[in-house]
Backbone as CSV, one residue per row, in Angstrom:
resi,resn,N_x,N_y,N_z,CA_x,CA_y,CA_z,C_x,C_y,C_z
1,UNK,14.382,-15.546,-5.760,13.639,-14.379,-6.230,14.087,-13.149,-5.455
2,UNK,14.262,-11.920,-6.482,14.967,-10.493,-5.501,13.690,-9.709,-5.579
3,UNK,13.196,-9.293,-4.145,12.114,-8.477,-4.132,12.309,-6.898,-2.691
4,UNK,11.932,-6.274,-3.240,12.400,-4.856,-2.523,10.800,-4.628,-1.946
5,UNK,10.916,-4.634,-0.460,9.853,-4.643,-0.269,9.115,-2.702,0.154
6,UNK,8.346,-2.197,-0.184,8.510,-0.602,0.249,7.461,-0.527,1.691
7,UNK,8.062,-0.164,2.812,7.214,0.167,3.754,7.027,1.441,4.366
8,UNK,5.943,1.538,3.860,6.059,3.448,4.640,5.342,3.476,5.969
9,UNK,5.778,4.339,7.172,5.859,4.382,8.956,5.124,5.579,9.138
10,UNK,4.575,5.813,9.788,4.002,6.842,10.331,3.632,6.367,11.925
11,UNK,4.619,6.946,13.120,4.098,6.577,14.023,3.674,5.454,14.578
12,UNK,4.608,4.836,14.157,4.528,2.847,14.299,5.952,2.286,15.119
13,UNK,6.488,3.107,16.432,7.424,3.076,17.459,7.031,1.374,18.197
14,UNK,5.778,1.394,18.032,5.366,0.044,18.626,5.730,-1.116,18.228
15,UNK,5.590,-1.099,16.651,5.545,-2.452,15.966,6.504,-2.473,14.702
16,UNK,7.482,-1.729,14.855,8.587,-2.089,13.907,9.681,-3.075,13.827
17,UNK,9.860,-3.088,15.147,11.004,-4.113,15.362,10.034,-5.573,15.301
18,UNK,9.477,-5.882,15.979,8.744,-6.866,15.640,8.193,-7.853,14.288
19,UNK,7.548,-6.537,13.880,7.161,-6.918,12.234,8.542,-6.596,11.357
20,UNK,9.458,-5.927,11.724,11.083,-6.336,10.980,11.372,-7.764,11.074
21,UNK,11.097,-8.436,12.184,11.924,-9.830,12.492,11.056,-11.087,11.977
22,UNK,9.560,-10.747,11.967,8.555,-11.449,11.374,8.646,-11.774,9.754
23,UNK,9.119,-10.543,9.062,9.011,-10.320,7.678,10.675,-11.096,7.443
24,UNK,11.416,-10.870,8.252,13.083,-11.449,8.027,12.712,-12.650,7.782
25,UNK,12.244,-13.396,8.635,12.060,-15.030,9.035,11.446,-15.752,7.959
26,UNK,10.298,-14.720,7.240,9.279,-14.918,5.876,10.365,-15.165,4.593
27,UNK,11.516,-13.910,4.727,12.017,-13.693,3.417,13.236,-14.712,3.692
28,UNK,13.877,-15.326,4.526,14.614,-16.554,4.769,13.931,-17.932,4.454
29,UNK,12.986,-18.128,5.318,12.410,-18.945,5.055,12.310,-19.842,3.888
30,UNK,11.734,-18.076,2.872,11.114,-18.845,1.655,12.735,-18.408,0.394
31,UNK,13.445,-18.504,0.880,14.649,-17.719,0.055,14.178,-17.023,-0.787
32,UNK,13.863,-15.792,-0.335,14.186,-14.642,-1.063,14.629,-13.562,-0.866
33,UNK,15.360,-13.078,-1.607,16.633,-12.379,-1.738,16.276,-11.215,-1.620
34,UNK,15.739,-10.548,-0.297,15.311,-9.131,0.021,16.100,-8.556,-0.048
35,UNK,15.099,-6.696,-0.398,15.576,-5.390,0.279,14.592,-5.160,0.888
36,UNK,14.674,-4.125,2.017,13.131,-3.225,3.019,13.779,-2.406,2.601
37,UNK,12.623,-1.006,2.156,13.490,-0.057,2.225,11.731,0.499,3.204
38,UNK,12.271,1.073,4.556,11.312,1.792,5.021,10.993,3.450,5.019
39,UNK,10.093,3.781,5.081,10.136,5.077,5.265,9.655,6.344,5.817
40,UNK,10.277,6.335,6.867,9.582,7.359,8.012,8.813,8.602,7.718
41,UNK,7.606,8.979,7.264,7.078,9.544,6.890,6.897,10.756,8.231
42,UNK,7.776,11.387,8.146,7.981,12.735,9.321,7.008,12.266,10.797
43,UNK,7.207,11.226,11.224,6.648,10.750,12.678,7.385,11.772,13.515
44,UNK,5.949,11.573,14.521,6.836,12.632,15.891,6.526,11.557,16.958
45,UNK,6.985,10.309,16.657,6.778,9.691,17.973,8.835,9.308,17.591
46,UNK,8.979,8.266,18.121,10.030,7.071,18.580,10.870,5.824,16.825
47,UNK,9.858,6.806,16.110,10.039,5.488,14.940,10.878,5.762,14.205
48,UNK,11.479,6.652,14.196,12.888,6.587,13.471,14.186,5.977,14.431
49,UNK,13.883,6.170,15.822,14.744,5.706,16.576,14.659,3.797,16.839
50,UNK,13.617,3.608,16.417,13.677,1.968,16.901,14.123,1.963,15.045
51,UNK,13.743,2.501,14.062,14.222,1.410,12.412,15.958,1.805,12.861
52,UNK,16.404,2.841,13.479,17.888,2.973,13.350,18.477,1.734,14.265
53,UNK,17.704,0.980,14.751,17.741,-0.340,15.861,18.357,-1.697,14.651
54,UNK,17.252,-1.730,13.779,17.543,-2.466,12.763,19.304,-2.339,12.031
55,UNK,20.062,-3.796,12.077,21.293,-3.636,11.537,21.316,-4.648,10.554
56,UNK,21.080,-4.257,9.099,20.825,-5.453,8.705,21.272,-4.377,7.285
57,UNK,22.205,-5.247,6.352,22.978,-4.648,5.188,21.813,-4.155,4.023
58,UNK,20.398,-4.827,4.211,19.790,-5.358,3.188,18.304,-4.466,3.327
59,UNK,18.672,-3.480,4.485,17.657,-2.462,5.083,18.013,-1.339,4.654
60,UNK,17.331,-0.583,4.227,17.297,1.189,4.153,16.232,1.853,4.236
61,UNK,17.052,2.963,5.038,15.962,3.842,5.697,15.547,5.316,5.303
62,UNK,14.200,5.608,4.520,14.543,6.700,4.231,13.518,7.622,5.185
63,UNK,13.803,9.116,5.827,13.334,9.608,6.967,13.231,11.185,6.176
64,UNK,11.778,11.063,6.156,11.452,12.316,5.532,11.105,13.717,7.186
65,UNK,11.309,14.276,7.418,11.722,15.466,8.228,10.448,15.500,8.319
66,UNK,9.628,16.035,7.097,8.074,16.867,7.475,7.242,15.225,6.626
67,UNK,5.938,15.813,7.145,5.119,14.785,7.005,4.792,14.703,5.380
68,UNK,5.174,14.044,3.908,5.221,14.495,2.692,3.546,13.655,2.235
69,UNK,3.061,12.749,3.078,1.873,11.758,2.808,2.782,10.275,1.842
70,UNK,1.459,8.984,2.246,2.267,8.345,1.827,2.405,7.611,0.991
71,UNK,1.229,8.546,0.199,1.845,8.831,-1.473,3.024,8.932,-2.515
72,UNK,3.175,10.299,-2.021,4.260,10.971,-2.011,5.923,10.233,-2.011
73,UNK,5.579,9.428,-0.767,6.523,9.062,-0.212,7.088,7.574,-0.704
74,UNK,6.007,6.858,-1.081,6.246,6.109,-1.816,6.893,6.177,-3.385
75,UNK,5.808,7.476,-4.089,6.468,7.841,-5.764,8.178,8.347,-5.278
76,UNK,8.720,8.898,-4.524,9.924,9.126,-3.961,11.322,8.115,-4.104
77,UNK,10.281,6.993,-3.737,11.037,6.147,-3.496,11.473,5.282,-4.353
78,UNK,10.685,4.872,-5.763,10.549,4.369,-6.042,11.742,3.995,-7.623
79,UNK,13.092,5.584,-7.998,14.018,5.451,-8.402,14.800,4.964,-7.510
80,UNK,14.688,4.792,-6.315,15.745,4.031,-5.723,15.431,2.452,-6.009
81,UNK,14.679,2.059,-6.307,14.456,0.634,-6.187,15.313,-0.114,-7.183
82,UNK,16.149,-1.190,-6.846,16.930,-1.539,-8.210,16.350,-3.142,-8.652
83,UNK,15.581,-3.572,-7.753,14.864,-4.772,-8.170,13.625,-4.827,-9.088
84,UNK,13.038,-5.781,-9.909,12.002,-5.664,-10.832,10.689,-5.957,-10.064
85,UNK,10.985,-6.800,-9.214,9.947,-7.168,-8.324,9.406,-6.137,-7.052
86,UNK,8.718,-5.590,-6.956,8.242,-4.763,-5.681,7.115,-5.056,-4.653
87,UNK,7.717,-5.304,-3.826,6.077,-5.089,-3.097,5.796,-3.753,-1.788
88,UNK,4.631,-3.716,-2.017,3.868,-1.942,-1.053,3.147,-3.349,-0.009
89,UNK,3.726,-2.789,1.220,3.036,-3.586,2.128,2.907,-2.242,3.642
90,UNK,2.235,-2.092,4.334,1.986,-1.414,5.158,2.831,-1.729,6.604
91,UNK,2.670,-1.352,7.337,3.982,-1.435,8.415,3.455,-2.007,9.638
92,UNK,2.239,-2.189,9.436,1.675,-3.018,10.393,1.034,-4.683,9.385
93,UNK,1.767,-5.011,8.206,1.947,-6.085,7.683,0.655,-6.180,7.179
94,UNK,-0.199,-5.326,7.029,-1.205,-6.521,6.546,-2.247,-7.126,5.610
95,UNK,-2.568,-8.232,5.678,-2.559,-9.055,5.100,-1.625,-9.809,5.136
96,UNK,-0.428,-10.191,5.719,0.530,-10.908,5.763,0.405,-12.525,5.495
97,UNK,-0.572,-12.978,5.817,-1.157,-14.386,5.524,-1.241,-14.671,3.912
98,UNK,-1.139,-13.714,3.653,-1.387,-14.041,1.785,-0.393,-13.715,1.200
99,UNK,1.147,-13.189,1.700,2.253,-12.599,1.477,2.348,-13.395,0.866
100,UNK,2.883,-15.100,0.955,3.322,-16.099,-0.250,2.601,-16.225,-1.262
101,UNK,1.233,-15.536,-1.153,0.217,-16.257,-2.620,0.700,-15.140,-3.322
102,UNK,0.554,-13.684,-2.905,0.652,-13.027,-3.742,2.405,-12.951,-4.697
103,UNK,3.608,-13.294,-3.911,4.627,-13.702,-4.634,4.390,-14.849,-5.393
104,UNK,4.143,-15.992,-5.309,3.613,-17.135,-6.076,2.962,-16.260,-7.553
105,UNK,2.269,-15.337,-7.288,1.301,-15.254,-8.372,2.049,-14.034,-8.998
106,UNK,3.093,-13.445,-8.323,3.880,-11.884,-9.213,4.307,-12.951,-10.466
107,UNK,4.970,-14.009,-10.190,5.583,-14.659,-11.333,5.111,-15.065,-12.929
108,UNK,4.137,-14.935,-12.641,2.990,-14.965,-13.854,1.879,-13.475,-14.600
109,UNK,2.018,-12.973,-13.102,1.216,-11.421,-13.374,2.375,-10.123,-13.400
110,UNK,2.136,-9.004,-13.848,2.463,-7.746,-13.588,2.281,-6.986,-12.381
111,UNK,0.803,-7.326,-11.645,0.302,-6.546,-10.893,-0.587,-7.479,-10.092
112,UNK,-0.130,-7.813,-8.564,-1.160,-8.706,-7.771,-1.459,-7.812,-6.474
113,UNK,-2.665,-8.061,-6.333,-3.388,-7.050,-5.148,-4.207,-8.066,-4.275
114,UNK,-4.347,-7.673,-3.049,-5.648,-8.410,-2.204,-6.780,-7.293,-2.513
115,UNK,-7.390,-8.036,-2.346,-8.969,-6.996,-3.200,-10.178,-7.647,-1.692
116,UNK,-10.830,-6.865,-1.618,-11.775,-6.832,-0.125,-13.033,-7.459,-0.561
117,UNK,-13.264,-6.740,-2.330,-14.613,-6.390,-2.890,-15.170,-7.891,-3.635
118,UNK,-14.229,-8.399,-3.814,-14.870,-9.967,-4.596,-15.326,-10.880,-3.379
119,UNK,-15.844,-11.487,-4.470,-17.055,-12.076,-4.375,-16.600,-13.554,-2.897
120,UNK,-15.482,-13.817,-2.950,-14.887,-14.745,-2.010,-14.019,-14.197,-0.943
121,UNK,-14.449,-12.616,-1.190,-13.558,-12.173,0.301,-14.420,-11.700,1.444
122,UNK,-14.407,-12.207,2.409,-15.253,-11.700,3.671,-14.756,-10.715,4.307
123,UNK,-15.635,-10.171,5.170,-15.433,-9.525,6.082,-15.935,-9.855,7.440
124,UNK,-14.987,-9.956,8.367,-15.219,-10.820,9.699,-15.953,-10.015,10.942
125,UNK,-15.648,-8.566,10.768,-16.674,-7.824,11.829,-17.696,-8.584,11.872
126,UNK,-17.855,-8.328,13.576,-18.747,-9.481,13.958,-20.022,-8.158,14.517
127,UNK,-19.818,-7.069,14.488,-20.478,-6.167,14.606,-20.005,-4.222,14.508
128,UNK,-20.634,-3.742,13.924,-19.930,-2.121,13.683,-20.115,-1.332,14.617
129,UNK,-19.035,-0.069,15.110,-19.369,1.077,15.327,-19.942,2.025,14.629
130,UNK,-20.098,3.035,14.783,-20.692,4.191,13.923,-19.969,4.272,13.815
131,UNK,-17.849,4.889,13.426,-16.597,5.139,12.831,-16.920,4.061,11.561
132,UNK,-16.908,2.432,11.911,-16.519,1.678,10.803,-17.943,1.392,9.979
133,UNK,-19.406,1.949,10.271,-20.433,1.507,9.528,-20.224,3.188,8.883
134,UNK,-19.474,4.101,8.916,-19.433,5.013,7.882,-18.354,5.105,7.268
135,UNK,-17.330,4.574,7.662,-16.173,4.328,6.918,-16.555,3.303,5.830
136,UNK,-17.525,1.964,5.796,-17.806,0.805,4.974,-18.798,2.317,4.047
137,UNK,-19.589,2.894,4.746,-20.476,3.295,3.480,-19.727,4.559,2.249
138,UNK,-18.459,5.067,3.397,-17.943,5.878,2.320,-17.141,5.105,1.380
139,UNK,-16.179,4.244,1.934,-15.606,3.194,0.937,-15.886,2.639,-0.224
140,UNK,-18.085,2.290,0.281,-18.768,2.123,-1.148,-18.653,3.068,-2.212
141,UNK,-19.066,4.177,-1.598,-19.229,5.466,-2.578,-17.873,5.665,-3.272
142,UNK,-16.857,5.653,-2.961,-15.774,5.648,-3.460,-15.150,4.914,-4.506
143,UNK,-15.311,3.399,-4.061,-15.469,2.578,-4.772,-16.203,2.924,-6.260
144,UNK,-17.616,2.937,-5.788,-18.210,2.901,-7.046,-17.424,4.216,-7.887
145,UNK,-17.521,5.139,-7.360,-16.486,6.409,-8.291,-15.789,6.192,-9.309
146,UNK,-14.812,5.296,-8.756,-13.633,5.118,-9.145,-13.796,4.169,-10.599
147,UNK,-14.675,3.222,-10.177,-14.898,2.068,-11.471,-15.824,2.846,-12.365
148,UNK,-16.708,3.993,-11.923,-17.432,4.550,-12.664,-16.471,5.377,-13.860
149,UNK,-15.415,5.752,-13.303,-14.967,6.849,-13.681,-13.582,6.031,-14.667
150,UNK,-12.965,5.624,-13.796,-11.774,4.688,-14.737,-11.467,3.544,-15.348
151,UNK,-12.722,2.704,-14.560,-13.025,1.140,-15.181,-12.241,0.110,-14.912
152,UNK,-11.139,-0.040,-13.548,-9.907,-0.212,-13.215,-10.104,-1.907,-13.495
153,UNK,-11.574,-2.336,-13.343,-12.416,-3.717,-12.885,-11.307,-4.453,-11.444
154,UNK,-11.714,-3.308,-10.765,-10.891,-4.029,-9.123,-12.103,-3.894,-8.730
155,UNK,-13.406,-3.430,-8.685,-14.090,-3.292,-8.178,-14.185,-2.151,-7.185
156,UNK,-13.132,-1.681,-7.280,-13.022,0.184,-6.869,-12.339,-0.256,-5.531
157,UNK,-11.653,-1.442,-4.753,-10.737,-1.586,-3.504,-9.373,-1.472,-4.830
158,UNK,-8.857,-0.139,-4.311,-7.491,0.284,-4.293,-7.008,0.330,-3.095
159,UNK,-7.604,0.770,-2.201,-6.410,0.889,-1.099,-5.901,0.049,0.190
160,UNK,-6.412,-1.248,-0.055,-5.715,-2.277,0.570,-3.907,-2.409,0.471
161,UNK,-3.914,-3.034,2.108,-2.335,-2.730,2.207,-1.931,-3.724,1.689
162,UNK,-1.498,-4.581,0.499,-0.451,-5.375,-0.020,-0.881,-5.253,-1.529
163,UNK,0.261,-4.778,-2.014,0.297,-5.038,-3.682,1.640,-5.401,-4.022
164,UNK,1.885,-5.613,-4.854,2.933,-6.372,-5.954,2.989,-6.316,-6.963
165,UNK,3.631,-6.026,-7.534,3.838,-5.280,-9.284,5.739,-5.882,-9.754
166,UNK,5.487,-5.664,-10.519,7.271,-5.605,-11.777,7.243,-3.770,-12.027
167,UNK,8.264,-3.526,-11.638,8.917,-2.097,-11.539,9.497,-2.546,-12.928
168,UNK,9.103,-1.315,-14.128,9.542,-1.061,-15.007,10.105,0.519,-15.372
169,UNK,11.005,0.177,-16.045,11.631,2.345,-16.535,10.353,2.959,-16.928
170,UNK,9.445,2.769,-17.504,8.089,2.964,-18.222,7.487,3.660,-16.263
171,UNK,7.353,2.766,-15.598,6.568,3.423,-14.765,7.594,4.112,-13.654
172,UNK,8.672,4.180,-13.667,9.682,4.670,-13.005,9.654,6.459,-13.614
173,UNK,9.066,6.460,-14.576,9.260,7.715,-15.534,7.976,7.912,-15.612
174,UNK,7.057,7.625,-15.252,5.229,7.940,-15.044,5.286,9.178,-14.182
175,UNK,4.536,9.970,-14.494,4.342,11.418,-13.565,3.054,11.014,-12.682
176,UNK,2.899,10.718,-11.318,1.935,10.633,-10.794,1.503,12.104,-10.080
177,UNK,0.696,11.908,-9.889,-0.233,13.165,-8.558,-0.439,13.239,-7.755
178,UNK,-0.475,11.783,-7.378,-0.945,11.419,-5.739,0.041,11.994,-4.842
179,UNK,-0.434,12.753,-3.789,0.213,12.700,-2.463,0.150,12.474,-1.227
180,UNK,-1.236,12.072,-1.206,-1.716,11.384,0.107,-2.188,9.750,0.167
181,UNK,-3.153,9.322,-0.426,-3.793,8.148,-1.089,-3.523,7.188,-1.652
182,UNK,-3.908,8.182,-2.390,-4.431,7.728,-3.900,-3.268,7.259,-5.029
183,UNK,-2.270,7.018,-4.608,-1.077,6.604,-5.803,-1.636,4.776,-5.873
184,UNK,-2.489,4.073,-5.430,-2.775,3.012,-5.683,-3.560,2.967,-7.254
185,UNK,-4.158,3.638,-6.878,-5.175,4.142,-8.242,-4.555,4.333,-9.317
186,UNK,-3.569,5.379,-9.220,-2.370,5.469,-10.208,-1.960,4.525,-10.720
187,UNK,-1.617,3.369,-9.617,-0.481,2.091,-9.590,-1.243,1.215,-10.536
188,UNK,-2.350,1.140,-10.061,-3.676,-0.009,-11.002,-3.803,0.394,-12.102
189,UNK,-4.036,2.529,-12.338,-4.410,2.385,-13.747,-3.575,2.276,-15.091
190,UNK,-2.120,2.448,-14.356,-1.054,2.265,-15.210,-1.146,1.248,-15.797
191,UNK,-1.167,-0.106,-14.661,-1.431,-1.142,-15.545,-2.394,-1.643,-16.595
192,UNK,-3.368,-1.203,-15.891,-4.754,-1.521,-16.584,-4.413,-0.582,-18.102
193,UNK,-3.950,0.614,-18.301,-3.649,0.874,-19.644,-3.058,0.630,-20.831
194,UNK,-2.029,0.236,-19.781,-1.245,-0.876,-20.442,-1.319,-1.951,-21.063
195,UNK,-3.041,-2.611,-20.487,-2.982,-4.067,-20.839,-2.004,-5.163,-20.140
196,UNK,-1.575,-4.892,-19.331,-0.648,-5.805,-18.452,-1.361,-6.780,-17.817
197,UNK,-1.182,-8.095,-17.101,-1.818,-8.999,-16.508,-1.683,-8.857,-14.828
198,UNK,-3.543,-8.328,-14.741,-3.449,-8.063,-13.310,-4.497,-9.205,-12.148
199,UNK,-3.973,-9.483,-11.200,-4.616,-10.742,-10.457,-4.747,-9.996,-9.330
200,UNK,-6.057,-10.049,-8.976,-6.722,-9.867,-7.346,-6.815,-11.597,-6.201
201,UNK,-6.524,-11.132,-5.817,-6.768,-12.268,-4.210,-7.743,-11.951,-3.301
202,UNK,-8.624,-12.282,-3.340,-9.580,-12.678,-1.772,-8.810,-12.720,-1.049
203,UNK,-9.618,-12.474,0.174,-9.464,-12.016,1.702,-10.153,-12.027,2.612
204,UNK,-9.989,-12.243,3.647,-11.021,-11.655,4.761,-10.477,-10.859,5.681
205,UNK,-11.450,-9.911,5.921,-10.386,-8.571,6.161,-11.779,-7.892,7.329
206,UNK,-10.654,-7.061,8.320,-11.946,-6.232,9.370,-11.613,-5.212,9.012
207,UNK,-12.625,-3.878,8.958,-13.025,-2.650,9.244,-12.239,-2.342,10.380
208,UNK,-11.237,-1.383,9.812,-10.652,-0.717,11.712,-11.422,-0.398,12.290
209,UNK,-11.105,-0.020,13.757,-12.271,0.841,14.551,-12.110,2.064,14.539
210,UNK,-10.761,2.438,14.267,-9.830,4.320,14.165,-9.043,4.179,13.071
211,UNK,-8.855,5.392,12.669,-7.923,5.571,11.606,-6.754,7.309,11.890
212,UNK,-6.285,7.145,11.276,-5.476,8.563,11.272,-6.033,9.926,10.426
213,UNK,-7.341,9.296,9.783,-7.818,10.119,9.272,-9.310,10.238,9.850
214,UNK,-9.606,11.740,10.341,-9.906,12.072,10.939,-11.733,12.563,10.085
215,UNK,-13.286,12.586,10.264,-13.858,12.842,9.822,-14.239,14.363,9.995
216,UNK,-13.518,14.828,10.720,-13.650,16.312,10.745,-12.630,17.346,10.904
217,UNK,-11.588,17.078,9.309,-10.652,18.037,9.474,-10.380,18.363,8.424
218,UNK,-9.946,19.536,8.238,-9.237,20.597,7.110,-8.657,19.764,6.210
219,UNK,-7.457,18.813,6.582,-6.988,17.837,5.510,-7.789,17.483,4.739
220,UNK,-8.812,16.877,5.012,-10.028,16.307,4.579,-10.410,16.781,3.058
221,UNK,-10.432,18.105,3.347,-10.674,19.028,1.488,-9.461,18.411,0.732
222,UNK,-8.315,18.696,1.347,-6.908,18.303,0.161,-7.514,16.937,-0.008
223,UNK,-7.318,15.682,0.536,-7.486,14.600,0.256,-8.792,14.658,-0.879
224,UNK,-10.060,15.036,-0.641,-10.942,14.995,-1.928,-10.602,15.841,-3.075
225,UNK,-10.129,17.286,-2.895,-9.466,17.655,-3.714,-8.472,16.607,-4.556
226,UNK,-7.740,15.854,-4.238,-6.514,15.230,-5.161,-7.244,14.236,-5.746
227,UNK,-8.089,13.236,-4.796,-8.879,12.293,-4.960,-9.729,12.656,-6.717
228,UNK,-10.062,13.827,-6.352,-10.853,14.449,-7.568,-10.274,14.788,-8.916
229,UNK,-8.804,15.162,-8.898,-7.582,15.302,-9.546,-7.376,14.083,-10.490
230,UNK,-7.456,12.354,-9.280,-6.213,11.632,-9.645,-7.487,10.746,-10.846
231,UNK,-8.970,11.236,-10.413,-9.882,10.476,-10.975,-9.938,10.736,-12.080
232,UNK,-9.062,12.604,-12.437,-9.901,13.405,-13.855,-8.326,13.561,-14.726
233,UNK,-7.176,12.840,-14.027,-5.795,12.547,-15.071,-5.742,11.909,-15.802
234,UNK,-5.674,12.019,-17.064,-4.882,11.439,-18.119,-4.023,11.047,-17.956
């Protein structure tokens, strides 16, 4: 099986080389016939200097200068891809434990996601901060939005890090909006319009304790601004 996997970096000098050699061992393992294509989303730490570490024919690196979001950065990327198979996995891997189910299951579906919100996926916090007991309550609200508004039936978790789809010219030629987020939403409702066959996976999954997004900053408007955009596109 040939699968191009897309990873977008932001400030991840720590754990690239690592989770490069982890994900190698996965795609040997199980023979399949990778690409990574990563993509430095304008970091100002070390992380373009450790992926230029990586020597491997079957790697590419793309290194955006200014910070474009990694949205953006993903719809970017995504005429380069020459495989049918794709997967969006995050750069700190995760979900990685379900990496084989969800290939197992591309073969039969269009579109496979880990989903947080069903009914057989836990959540293991064994207790909250105030960051992650308002991050869970905005997530709800969001959630519900989203199914209110587009009917995706994911149960409104789009933005979990592992999905898997079949890259078609049809969505290669889709005009998205997203530039921070929200291109998951996009990614789901394409299909879902389509009528394509889409499979969620259970999980058990923790609430970070920090995020890069910050509850009291200027960005903050753009992100609901687009958020508000990607809900009211045709």
């Amino acid at each position: 099986m040939k699968i191009t996997f897309i990873i977008p970096c932001y400030n991840a000098e720590n754990i690239i080389i690592k989770n490069y050699k982890r994900l190698s061992r996965f795609t040997e393992k199980n023979k399949i016939k990778k690409k990574i294509i990563y993509i430095n989303d304008g970091s100002n730490d070390s992380t373009i200097k450790e992926l230029k570490k990586i020597k491997d024919r079957d790697v590419n690196i793309l290194d955006n200068k200014k910070n474009l979001g990694k949205s953006k950065s993903i719809i970017n990327c995504l005429n380069k891809v020459k495989t049918k198979n794709v997967i969006l996995i995050d750069c700190d891997l995760s979900y990685f434990e379900y990496l084989n189910e969800i290939i197992i299951s591309l073969k039969k579906n269009d579109l496979v996601s880990v989903n947080r919100k069903l009914k057989k996926s836990k959540n293991i916090n064994t207790s909250f901060n105030l960051y992650q007991f308002s991050r869970n309550l905005i997530s709800n609200f969001l959630s519900y939005l989203i199914e209110k508004k587009l009917k995706l039936g994911v149960k409104g978790d789009t933005q979990a890090g592992l999905k898997a789809f079949k890259l078609s010219q049809s969505l290669k030629k889709t005009r998205f909006i997203s530039k921070y987020y929200f291109f998951d939403i996009e990614l789901i409702n394409f299909f879902r319009k389509k009528n394509l066959k889409i499979k969620l996976i259970p999980v058990k999954f923790r609430i970070s304790k920090r995020s890069t997004i910050k509850f009291f900053s200027i960005k903050n408007f753009n992100i609901l601004s687009e958020f508000i955009k990607v809900l009211s596109h045709k």
